[in-house]
C-alpha positions, 0 to 999 in steps of 0.5 A: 279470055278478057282482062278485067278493066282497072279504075285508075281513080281507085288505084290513085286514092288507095295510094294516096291513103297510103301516102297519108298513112306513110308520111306520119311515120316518116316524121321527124329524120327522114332517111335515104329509105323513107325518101325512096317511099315516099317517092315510090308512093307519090309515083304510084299516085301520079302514074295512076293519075295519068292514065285516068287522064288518058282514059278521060281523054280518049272518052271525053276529051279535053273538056273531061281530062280539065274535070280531072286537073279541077278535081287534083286542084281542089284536093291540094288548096283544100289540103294545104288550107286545112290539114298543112297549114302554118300555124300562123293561119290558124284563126283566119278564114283559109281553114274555112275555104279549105273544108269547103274545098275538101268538100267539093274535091270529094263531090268532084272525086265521086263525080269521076268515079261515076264517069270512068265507071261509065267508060270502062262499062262501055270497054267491057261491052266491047267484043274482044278483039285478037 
């Protein structure tokens, strides 16, 4: 019997919403326990991440993996300009690079979706092998 295929993609996002679900909640006095989650959670998204990359990799190449390191760059300038800003920022033009940036990240991250959806069709029509 064959093993269902994983998106990796989906894994990473479904653990970054955790992340951004977690971190509110650990505002504040962050203790040994709340550091460990949080760095159980960023680990989980890396970890997904990189297997994305391997899977890009082994398709695609180096031109598809450099499509994946675009994607993660877009998500943190856009994040960071936006929803992380200081408030000396506020009023400045970075908020409205970063939405634009948040914007492309989510085109990008939809556009990976599609290719590794792509690949893992093509794994699933493999024979198995034992």
């Amino acid at each position: 019997m064959k093993r269902p295929v994983r998106s990796y993609l989906v894994l990473a996002v479904l653990a970054a919403g955790t992340l951004a679900f977690a971190l509110p909640l650990s505002a504040g006095d962050r203790g040994p326990v709340d550091h460990a989650v949080l760095t159980a959670i960023s680990a989980a998204i890396l970890w997904n991440l990189v297997q994305l990359g391997r899977r890009l990799h082994a398709a695609g190449g180096a031109k598809a993996v450099w499509h994946l390191i675009r994607t993660v760059g877009f998500w943190v300038i856009g994040l960071v300009d936006t929803l992380l800003r200081r408030p000396e920022d506020f009023g400045t033009w970075r908020p409205y690079v970063g939405w634009i940036l948040l914007l492309i990240a989510v085109a990008d991250t939809i556009a990976l979706g599609v290719q590794e959806h792509r690949i893992v069709a093509s794994l699933r029509d493999r024979p198995a092998q034992d």
